[in-house]
Structures are given as C-alpha cells and as structure tokens.
C-alpha positions as a Markdown table, in Angstrom:
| # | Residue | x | y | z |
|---|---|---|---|---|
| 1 | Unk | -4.8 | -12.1 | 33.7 |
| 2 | Unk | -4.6 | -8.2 | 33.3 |
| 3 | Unk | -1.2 | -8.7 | 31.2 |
| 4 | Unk | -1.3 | -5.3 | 29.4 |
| 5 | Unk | -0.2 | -2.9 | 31.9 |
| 6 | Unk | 3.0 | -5.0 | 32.3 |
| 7 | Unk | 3.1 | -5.1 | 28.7 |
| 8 | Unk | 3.1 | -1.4 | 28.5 |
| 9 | Unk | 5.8 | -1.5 | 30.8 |
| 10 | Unk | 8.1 | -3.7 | 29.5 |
| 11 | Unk | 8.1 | -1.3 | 26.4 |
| 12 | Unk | 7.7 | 2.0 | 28.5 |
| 13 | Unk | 11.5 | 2.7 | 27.2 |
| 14 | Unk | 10.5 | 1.5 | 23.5 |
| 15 | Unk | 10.0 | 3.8 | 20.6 |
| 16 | Unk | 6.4 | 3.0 | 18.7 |
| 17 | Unk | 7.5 | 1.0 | 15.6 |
| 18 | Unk | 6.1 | 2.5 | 12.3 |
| 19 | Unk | 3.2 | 1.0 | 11.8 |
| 20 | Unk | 1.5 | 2.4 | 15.1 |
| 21 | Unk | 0.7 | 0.2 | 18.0 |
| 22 | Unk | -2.7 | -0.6 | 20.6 |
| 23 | Unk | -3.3 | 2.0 | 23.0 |
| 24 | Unk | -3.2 | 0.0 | 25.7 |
| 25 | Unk | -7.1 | 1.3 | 26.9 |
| 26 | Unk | -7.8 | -0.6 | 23.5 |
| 27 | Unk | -5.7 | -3.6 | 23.8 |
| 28 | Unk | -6.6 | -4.2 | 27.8 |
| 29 | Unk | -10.6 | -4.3 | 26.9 |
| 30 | Unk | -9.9 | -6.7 | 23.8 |
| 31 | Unk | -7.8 | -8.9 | 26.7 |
| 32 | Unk | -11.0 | -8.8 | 28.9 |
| 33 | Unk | -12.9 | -10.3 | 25.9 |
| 34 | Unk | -10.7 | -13.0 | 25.0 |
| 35 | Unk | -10.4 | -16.2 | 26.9 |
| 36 | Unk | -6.9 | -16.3 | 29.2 |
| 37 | Unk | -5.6 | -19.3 | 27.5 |
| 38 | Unk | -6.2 | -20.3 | 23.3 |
| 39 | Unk | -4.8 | -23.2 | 21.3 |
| 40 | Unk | -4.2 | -21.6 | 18.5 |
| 41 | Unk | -4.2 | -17.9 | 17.2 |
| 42 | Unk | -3.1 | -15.9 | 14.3 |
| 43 | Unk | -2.4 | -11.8 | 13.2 |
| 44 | Unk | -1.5 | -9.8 | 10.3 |
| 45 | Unk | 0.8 | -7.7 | 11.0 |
| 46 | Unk | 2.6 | -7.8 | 14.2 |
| 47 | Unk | 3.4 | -5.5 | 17.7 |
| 48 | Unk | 1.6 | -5.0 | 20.9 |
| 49 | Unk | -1.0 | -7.2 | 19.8 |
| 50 | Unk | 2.0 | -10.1 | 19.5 |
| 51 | Unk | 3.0 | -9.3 | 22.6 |
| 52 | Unk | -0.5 | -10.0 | 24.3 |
| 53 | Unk | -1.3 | -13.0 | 21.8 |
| 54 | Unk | 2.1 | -15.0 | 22.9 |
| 55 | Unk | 1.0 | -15.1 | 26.6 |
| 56 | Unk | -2.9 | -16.3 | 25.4 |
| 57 | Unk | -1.9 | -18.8 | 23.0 |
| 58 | Unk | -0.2 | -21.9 | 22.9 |
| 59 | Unk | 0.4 | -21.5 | 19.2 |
| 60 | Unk | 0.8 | -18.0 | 17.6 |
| 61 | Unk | 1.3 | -17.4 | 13.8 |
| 62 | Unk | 2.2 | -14.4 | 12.6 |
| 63 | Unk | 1.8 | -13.0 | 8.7 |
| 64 | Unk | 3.9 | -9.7 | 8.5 |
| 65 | Unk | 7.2 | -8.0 | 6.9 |
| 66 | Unk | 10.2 | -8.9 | 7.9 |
| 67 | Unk | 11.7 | -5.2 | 8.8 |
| 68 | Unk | 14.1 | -5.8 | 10.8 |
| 69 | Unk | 16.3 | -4.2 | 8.9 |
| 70 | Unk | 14.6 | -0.6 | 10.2 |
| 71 | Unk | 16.2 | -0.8 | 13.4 |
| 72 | Unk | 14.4 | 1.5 | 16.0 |
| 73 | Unk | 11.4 | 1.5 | 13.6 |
| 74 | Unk | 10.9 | -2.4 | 13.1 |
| 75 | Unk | 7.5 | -3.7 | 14.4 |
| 76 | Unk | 9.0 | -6.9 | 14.3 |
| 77 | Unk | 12.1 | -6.0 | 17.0 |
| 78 | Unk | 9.2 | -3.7 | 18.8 |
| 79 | Unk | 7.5 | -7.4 | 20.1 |
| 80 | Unk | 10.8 | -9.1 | 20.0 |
| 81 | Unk | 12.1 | -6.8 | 22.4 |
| 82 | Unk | 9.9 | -6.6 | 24.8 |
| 83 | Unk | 11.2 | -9.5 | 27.8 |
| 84 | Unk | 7.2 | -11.1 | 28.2 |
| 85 | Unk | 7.1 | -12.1 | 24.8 |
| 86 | Unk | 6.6 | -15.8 | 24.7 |
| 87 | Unk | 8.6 | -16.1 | 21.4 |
| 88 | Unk | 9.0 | -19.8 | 21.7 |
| 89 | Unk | 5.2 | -20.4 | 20.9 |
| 90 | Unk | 5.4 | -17.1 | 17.6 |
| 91 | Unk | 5.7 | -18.0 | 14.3 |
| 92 | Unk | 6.4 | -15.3 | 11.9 |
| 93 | Unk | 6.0 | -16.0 | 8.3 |
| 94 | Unk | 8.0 | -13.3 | 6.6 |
| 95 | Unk | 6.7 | -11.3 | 3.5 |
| 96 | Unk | 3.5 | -9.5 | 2.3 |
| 97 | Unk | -0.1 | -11.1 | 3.2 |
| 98 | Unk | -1.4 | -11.1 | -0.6 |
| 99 | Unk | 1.5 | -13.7 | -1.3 |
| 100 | Unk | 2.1 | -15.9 | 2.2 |
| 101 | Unk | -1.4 | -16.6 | 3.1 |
| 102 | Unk | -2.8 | -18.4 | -0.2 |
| 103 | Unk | 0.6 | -20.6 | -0.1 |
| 104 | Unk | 0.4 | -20.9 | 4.2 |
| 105 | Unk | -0.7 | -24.4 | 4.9 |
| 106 | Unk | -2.9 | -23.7 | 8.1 |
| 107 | Unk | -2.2 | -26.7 | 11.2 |
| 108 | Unk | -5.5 | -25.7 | 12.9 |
| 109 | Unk | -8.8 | -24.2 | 13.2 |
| 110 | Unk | -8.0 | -20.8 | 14.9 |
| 111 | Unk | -9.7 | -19.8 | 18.5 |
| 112 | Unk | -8.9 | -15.8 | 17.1 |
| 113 | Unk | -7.7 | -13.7 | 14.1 |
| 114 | Unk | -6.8 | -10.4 | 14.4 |
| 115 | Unk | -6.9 | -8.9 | 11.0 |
| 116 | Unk | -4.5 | -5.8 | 11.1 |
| 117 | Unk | -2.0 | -5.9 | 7.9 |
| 118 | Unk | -2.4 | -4.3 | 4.8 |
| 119 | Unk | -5.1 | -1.6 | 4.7 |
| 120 | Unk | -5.2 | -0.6 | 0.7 |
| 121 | Unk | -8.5 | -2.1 | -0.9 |
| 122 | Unk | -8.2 | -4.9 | -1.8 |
| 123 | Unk | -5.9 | -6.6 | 0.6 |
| 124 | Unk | -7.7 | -6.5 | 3.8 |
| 125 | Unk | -10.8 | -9.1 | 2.1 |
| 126 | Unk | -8.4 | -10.8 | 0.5 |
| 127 | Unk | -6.5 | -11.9 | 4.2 |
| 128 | Unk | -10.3 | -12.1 | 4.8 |
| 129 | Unk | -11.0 | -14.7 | 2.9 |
| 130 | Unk | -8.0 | -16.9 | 3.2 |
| 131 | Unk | -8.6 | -17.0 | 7.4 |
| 132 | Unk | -12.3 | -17.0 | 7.5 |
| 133 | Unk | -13.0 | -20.5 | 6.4 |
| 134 | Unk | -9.7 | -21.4 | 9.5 |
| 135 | Unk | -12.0 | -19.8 | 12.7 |
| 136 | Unk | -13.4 | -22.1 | 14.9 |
| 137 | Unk | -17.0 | -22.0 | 16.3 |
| 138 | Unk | -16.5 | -19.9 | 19.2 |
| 139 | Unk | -13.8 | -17.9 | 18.2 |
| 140 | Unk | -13.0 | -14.7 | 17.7 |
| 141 | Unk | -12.6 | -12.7 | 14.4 |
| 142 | Unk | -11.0 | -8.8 | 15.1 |
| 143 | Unk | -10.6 | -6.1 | 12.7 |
| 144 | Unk | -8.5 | -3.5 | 13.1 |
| 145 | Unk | -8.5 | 0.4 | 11.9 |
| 146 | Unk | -12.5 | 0.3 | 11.0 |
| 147 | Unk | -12.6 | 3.7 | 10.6 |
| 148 | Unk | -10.5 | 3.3 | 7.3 |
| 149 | Unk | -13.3 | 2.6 | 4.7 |
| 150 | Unk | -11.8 | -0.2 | 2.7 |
| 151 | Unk | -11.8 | -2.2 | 6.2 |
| 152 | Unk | -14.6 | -0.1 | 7.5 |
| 153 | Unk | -16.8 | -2.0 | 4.5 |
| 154 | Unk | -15.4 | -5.5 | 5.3 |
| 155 | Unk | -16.4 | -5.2 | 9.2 |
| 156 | Unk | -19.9 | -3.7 | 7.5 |
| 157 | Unk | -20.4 | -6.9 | 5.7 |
| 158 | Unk | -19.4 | -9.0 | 8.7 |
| 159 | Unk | -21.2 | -8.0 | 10.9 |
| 160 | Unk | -24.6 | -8.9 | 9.0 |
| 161 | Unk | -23.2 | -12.2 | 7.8 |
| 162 | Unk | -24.2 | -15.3 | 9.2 |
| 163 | Unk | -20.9 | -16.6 | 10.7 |
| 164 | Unk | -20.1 | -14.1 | 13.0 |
| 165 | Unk | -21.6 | -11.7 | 15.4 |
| 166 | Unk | -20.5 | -8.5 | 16.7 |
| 167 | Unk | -19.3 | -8.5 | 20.4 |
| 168 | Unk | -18.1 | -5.5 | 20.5 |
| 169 | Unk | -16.5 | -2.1 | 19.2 |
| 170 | Unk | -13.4 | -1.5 | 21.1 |
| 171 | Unk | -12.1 | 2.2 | 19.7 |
| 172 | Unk | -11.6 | 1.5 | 16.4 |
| 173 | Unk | -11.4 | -2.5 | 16.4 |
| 174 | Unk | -14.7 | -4.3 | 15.9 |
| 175 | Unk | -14.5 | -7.9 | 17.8 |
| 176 | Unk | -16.6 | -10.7 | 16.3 |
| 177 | Unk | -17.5 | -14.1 | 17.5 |
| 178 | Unk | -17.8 | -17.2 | 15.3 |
| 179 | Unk | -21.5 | -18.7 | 15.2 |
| 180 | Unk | -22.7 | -21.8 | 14.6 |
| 181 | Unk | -23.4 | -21.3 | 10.7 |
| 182 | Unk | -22.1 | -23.2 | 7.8 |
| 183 | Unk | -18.6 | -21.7 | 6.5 |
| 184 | Unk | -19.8 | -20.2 | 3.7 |
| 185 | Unk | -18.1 | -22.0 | 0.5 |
| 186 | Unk | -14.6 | -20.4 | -0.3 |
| 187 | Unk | -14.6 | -21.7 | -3.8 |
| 188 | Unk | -18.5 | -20.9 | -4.9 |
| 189 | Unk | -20.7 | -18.3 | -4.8 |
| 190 | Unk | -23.8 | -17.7 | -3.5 |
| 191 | Unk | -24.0 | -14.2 | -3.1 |
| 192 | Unk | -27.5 | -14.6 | -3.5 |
| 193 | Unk | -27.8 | -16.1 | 0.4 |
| 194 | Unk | -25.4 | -13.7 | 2.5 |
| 195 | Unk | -27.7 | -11.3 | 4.2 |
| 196 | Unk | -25.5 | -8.4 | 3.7 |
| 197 | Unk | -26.5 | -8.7 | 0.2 |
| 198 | Unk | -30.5 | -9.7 | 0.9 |
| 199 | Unk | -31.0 | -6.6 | 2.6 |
| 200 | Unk | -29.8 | -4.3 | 0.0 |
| 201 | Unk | -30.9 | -5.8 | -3.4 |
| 202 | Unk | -34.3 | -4.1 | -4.7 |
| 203 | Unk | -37.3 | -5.3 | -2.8 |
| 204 | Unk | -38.6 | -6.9 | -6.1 |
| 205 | Unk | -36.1 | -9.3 | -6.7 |
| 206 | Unk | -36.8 | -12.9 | -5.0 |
| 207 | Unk | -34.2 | -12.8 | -3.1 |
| 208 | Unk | -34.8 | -9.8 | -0.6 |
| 209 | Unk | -35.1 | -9.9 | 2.7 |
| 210 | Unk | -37.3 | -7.3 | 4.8 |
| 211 | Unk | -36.3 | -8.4 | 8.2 |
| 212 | Unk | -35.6 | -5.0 | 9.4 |
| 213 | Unk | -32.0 | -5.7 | 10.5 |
| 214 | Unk | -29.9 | -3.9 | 8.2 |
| 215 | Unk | -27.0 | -2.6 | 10.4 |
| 216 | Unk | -25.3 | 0.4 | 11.1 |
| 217 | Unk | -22.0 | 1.3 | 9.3 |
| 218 | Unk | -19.2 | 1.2 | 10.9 |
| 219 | Unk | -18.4 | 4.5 | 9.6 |
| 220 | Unk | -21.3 | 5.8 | 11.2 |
| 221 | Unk | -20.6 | 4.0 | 14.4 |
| 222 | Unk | -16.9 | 5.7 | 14.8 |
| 223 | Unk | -18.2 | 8.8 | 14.2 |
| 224 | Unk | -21.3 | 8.9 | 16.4 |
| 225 | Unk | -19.7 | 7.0 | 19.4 |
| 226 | Unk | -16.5 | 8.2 | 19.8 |
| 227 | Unk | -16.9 | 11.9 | 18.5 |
| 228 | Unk | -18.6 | 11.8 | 21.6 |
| 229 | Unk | -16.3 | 9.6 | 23.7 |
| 230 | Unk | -13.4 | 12.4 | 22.3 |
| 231 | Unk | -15.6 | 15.5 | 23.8 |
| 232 | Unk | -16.3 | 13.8 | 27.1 |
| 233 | Unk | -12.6 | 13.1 | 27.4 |
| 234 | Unk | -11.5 | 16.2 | 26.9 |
| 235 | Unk | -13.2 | 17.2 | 30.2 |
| 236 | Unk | -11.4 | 17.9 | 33.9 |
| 237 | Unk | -13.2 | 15.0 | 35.1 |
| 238 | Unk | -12.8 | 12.4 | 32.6 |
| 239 | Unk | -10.8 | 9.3 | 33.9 |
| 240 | Unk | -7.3 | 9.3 | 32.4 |
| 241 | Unk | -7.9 | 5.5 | 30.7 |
| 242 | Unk | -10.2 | 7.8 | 28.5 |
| 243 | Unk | -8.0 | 10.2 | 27.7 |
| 244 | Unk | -5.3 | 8.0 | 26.8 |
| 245 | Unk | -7.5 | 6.8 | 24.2 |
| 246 | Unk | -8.0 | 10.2 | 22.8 |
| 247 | Unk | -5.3 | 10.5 | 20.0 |
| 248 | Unk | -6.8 | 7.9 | 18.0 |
| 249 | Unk | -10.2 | 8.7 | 18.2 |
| 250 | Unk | -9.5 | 12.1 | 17.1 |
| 251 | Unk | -7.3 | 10.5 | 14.3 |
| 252 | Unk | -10.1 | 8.6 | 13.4 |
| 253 | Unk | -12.9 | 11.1 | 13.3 |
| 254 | Unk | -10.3 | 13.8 | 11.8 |
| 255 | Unk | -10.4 | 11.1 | 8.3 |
| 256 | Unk | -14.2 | 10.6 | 8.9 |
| 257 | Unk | -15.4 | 14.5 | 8.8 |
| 258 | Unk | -12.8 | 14.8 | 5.9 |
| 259 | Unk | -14.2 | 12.3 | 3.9 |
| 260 | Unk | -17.6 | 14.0 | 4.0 |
C-alpha cells in the first residue's frame, strides 16, 4: 500500500510530539512486513505508528497517556491531527500501561503488537506479559527502542523463546512472528523449559541445553550493524533513505559506546 510517504506528508507541517516518532525509513520497512489489511491490532504508546496501524487494521487499541493537555507537544493530537488517520476504527485507553492493561478486557486475539510505551525496567515485561498470551499464530510482535537495555533484554529473551521468531531488525525495532508453540502459561512457571533460560544455566544441571543456538544480543546487534550502517551513510554516495535514518542510529550507538 506504500502509506508512509503520504503519512509523512500529512504531518510535514507537524511538530514531532515529545515522545519521538518513526523515521519514516523505519516505519515504511515495518509497513512492507506487515500484511495490508489486520483484524485486530494493538500499541503502547501512540504517533506515527497510530497513524499507519489505523489504515492496516480494522480494529486498533491504543494503551497511552492522555496528554492532550500539552498542546503542540501531545502525541496523542500528533496522530489525531494528521487527516489519514482512520480514527473511527482507534481506541485509546487513557492512562499509564502498568495500571490499564491488567484491568483491559481484550475482545480478540491480536494479528500485531507494537510494544513502544514505557521504557523504565520493569514496565516494558510487564506490557509484555499482559499481551503475549493475546497474539495470534501468525502475528506479529514488535519492540521498539532495543537499543535501551531494559527492552534490549526483553527482545533478547524473545527472540530465543519458543513462541516467536525474529523476522527482522528494522533500526532499532526488532519484528517478531508468532509460531506455532503452546502460549507459555501466564499464571505458572516453568522457567525450567524456556530456552532462553536452557542455554545459559550451568551445563551440569539437567536442564541444559547444548544446542548451539544461543543468540546474539541485541545490544550487540545495534552496535555491530548499524555503527556500520551510520559510517556508510555518512558517505557522498549513500542513498538519502539511509541517511534519513542516521539521527537515531547515532543516538543509539552514542548510549551503546557510553554504556561500555
């Protein structure tokens, strides 16, 4: 469908709200993964991404602060605003993630979940875990802002866990797909059976698993790929898509080298 350039136009005359937006490189290439039409989707947090979601879905919830109140500044008016927001099929549920979603009554299995509200540890697993168990098989799981360790370690353990696989790292948003594997039990434990954990408990224990297949951090990923997708950029020659996705890789690689 190709709707993000005309996304990006609609809001060509729009301030970025405060809590940062897709560059549109990023949110184009998450588009192309997607299918063009969903039954049901949700987000934490809301703005370009709302945008885009309203023309996919038929049904689009939306967890996120009601800051209207900020004016030019309100992420909420930033999607409101912009004329190819299908608002008639949004649902916003107003206040913080860590007290809407354990009350929210979900209507549906989810076809995707963009994960992209709170970023302080503990809040991003905890919108985790009251989603995971809602994703269809087949759907999509995305997490934004990996290159923020307390998310960064979430995608890490998704990625090696049974009910999802990684599609692709767009900039800084891992993209997951739902597999075919039992929801893993929301109200048990065993943490004994999660490969994540398999893979790193000492080879002497009965539960270890040598299968090779331990993963690379996300951490690692940002910081190897796009280190290098930030000096290719900077070149004469480098196609302007790439260097409109430069800010945030630098952003992103600026918090990783300072961290070590």
């Amino acid at each position: 469908m190709n709707l993000v350039p005309r996304i990006a136009q609609g809001l060509a005359a729009i301030r970025d709200h405060a809590a940062g937006t897709f560059p549109d490189e990023v949110l184009g290439r998450i588009e192309s993964l997607l299918p063009e039409s969903m039954e049901r989707t949700a987000e934490t947090g809301c703005g370009k991404s709302t945008i885009l979601f309203s023309n996919l879905s038929h049904h689009h919830t939306v967890f996120c602060i009601d800051d209207r109140g900020d004016g030019d500044r309100s992420s909420v008016l930033y999607f409101e605003a912009n004329g190819m927001t299908r608002s008639e099929v949004v649902h916003c549920v107003f206040g913080p993630t860590q007290t809407t979603l354990p009350r929210y009554t979900h209507q549906g299995r989810y076809d995707c979940v963009l994960l992209d509200g709170p970023h302080g540890y503990p809040f991003p697993e905890l919108e985790y875990y009251h989603l995971y168990p809602h994703i269809r098989q087949g759907g999509f799981l995305l997490v934004d802002d990996v290159q923020i360790p307390t998310i960064g370690r979430l995608a890490d353990f998704v990625q090696e866990d049974e009910m999802f696989e990684l599609v692709e790292l767009v900039g800084t948003t891992a993209v997951f797909r739902r597999t075919a594997a039992e929801t893993f039990n929301p109200t048990g434990d065993g943490w004994w059976t999660q490969r994540f954990n398999r893979r790193r408990i000492p080879p002497a224990s009965e539960f270890h698993c040598a299968d090779g297949k331990r993963l690379e951090s996300f951490r690692d990923r940002v910081s190897r790929t796009y280190l290098a997708s930030a000096s290719a950029a900077v070149s004469a020659d480098a196609p302007t898509a790439v260097h409109g996705i430069v800010p945030r890789i630098r952003r992103a690689a600026r918090m990783l080298l300072e961290g070590q």
